[in-house]
C-alpha positions as CSV (number, residue, x, y, z in Angstrom):
1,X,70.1,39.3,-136.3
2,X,69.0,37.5,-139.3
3,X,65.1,38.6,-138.4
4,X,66.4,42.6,-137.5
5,X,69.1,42.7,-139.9
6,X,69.6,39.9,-142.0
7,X,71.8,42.5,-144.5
8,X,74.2,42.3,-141.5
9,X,74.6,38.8,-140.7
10,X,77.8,38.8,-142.7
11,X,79.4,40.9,-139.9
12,X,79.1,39.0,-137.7
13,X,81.9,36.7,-136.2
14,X,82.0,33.9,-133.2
15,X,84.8,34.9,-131.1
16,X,85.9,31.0,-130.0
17,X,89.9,32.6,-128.8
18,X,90.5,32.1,-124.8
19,X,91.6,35.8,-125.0
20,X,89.1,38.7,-124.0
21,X,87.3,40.2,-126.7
22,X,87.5,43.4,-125.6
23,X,91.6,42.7,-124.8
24,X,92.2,41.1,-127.9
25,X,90.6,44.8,-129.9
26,X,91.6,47.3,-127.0
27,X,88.4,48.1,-126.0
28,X,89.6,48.6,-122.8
29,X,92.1,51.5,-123.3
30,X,89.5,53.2,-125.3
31,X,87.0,52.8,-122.3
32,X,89.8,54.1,-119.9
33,X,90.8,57.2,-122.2
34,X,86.4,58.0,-122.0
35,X,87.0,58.1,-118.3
36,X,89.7,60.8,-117.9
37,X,88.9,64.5,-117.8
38,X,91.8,65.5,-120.6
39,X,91.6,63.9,-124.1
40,X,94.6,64.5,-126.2
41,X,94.2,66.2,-130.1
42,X,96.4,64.6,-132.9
43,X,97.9,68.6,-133.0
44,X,99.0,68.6,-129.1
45,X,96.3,70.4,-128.0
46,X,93.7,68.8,-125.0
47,X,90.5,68.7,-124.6
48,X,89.2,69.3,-121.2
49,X,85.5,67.9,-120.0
50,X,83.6,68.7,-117.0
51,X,80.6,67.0,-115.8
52,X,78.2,69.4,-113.8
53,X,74.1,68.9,-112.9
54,X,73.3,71.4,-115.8
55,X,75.2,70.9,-118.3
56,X,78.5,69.3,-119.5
57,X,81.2,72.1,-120.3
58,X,84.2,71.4,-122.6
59,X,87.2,73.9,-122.8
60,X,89.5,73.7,-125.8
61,X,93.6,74.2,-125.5
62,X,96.4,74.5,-127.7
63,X,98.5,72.9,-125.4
64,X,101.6,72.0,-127.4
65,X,100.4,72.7,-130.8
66,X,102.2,75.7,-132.4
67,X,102.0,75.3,-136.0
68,X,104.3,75.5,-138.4
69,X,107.4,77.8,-138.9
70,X,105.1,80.1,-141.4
71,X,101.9,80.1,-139.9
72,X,100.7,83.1,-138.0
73,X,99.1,82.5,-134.8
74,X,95.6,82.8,-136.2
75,X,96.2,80.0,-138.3
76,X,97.3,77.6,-135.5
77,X,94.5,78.4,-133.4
78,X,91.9,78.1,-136.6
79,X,93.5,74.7,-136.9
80,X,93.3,73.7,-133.7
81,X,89.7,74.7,-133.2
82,X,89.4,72.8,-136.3
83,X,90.3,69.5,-134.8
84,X,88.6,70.4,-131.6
85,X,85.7,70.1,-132.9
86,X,85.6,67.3,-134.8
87,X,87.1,65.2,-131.3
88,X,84.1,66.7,-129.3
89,X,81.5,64.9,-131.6
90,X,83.5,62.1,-131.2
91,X,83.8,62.0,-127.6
92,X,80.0,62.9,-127.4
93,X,78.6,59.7,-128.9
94,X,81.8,58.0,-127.3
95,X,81.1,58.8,-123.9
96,X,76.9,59.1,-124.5
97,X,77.1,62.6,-122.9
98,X,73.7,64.3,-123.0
99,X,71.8,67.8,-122.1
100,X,72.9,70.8,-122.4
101,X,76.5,71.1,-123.6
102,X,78.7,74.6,-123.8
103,X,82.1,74.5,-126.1
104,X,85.0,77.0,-124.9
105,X,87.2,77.3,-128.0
106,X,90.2,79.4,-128.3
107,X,89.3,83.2,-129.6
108,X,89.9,83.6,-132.8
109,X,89.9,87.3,-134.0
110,X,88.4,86.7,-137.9
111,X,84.9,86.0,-138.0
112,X,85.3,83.7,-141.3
113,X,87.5,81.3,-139.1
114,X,84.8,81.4,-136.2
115,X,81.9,80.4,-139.0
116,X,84.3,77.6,-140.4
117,X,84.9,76.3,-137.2
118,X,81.1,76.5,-136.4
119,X,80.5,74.7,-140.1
120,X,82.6,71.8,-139.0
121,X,81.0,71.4,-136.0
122,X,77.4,70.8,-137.2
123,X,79.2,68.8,-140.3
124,X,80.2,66.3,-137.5
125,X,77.4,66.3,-135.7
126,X,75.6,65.3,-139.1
127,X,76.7,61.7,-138.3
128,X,75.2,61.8,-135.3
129,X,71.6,60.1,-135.0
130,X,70.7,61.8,-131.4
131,X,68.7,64.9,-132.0
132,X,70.7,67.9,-131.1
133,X,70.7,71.5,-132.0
134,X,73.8,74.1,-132.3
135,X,73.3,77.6,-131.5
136,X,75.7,80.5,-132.6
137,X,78.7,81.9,-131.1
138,X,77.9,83.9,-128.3
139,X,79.7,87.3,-127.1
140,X,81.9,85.5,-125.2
141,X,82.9,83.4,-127.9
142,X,81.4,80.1,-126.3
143,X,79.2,77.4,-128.6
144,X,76.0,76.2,-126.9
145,X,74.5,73.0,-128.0
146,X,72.0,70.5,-126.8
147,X,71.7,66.6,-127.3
148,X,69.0,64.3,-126.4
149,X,69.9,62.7,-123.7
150,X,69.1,58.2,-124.3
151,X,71.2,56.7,-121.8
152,X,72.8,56.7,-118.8
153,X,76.4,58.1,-119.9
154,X,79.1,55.9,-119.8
155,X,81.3,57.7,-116.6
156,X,77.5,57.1,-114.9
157,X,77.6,53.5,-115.7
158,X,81.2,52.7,-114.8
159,X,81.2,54.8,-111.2
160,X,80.2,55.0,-107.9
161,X,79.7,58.5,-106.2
162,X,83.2,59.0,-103.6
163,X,82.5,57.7,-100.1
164,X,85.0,60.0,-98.7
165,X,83.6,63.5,-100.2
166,X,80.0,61.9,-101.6
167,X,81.1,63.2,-105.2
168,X,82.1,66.5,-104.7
169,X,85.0,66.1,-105.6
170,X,86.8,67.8,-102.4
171,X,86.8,66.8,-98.4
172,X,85.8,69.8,-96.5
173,X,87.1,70.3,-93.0
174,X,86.1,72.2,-90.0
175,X,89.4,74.3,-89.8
176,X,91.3,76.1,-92.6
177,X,94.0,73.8,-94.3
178,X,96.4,76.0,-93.9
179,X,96.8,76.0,-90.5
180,X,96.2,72.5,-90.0
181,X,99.2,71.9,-92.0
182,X,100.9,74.5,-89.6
183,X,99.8,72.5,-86.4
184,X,100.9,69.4,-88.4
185,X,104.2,70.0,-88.7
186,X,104.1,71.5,-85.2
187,X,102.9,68.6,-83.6
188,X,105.6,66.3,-85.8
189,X,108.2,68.2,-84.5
190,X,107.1,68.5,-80.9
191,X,107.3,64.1,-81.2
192,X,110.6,64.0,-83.1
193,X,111.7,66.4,-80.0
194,X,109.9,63.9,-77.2
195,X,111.6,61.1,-78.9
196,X,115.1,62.7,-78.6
197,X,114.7,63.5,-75.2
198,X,113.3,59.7,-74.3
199,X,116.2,58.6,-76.1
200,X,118.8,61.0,-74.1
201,X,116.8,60.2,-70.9
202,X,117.4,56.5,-71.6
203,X,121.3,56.5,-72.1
204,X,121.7,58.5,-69.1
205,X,119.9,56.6,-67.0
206,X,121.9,53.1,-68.8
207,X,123.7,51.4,-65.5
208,X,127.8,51.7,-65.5
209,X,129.7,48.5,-65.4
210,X,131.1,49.8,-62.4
211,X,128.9,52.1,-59.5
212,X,131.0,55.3,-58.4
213,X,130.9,55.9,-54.7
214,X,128.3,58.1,-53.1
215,X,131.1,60.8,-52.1
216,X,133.0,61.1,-55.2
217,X,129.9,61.9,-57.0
218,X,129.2,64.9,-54.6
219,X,132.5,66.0,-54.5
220,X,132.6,66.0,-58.6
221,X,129.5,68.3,-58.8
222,X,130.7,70.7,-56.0
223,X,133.9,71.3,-58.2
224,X,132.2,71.4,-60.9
225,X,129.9,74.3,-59.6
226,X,133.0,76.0,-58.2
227,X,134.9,75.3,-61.3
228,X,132.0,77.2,-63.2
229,X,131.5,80.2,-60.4
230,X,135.1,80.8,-61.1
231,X,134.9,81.2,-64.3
232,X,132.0,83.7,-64.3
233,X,133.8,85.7,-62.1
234,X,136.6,86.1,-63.9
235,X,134.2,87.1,-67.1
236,X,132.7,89.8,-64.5
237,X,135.6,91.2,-63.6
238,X,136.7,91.8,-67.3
239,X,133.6,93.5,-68.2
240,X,134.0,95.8,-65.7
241,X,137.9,96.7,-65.6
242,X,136.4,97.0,-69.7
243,X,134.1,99.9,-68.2
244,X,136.2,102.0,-66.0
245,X,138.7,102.3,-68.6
246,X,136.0,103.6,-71.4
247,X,134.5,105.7,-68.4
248,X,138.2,107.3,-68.0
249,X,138.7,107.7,-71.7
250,X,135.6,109.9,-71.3
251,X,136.1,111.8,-68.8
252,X,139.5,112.7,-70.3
253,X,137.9,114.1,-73.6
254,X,135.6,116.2,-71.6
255,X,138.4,117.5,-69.8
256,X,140.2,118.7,-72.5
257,X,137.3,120.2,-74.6
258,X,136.5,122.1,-71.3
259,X,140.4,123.6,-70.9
260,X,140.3,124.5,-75.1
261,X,136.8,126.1,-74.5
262,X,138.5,128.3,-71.4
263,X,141.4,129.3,-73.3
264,X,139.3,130.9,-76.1
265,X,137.2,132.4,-73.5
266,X,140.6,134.1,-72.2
267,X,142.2,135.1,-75.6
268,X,139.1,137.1,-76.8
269,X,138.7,138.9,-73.5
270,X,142.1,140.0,-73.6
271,X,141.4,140.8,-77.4
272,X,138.5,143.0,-76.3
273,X,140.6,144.8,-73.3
274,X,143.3,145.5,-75.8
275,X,141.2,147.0,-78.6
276,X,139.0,149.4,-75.9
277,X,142.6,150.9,-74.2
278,X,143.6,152.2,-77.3
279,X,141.4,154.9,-78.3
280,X,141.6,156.0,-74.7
281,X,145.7,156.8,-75.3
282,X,144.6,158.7,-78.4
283,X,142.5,161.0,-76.7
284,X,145.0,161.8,-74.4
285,X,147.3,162.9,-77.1
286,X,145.0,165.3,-78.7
């Protein structure tokens, strides 16, 4: 240091405590919060980062943020953005992140809050000493920015791909997961089902203290068939003493809408008689 730097050899300090360094100034918890995908704003609003092979793409929320009592919406969201942006520069030299990088911040509907958050974007990025270069707001209202990429990335240098899904991210199986978690519960109640059965099988067949003999066990299940014959033929009879009386009650009502039918067929052909016979008497009159 003192033939590099010998202006900062007064920084330095021999760390002689048995306590980690990197404990003792929680270094740690700083490298932990540059492995996790959400980074939380001082507002309440998160920061979400995705790794891809082309690029790196970071989307912007309000989360819990909602301002103050007086502020319109546009404000909270201008602030927000605000703060957004000065966190992504910091978790861009943080975690070393490199290439081609695309910034999803909330829409805002002024364009003079858009160029102010855009202004404090490249103010931040001022302090950065990797090259980089901002574009301008696209159409979609997304920010597209490159950085040299020096080093490895620190999520690179901390990880191993997954052995399970090779660092995809996701397993993929031969058969929809829908229905595997159908057959799955299928199959776990088919064994809970087995298991109740082996378990009723295995009390039954348990050995009585004392061993009935050979005939009274015959003679119990013969009475019990009879007892249970019986029984269904009483429930037979029922049923059907229950349908000769409804087949009566109908033939009854059909009975009696056939005599009223037969009695008006009488009265209006005596009606009809009645009215032709008297123009016949007047006739004979005249």
């Amino acid at each position: 240091m003192s033939d590099l730097s010998p202006e900062l050899t007064d920084r330095l300090e021999h760390w002689v405590s048995p306590e980690d360094v990197f404990a003792a100034h929680r270094i740690d918890e700083q490298l932990a919060k540059g492995f996790d995908r959400k980074v939380w704003l001082p507002s309440g609003g998160t920061l979400i980062i995705d790794r891809t092979e082309a690029m790196t793409v970071i989307d912007v929320n309000t989360g819990r943020f909602t301002g103050g009592a007086d502020g319109t919406l546009e404000e909270t969201i201008t602030r927000n953005n605000l703060e957004a942006a000065e966190e992504i520069v910091r978790q861009l030299r943080l975690r070393d992140i490199g290439g081609m990088v695309v910034i999803d911040f909330v829409d805002m509907v002024l364009e003079s809050n858009r160029d102010l958050v855009l202004r404090r974007l490249v103010e931040c990025l001022g302090r950065d000493r990797t090259r980089h270069q901002v574009t301008e707001v696209t159409s979609l209202g997304l920010v597209q920015m490159t950085r040299k990429r020096v080093g490895q990335g620190l999520v690179e240098a901390f990880s191993t791909p997954c052995e399970c899904c090779g660092g995809r991210g996701f397993i993929v199986h031969e058969h929809p997961v829908e229905n595997q978690a159908v057959d799955m519960s299928a199959s776990a109640a088919r064994s809970a089902g087995s298991g109740r059965g082996r378990r009723g099988r295995d009390d039954d067949g348990a050995k009585p203290e004392g061993k009935p003999a050979k005939g009274s066990g015959k003679s119990g299940k013969s009475s019990g068939r009879s007892g249970r014959s019986g029984v269904r033929g009483k429930s037979a009879q029922a049923d059907e003493d229950r349908d000769d009386a409804a087949r009566s009650a109908v033939r009854g009502a059909l009975a009696q809408i056939a005599a009223a039918a037969e009695h008006a067929h009488e009265q209006a052909q005596a009606e009809g008689s009645g009215a032709a016979a008297a123009p016949t008497e007047a006739d004979a009159g005249e």
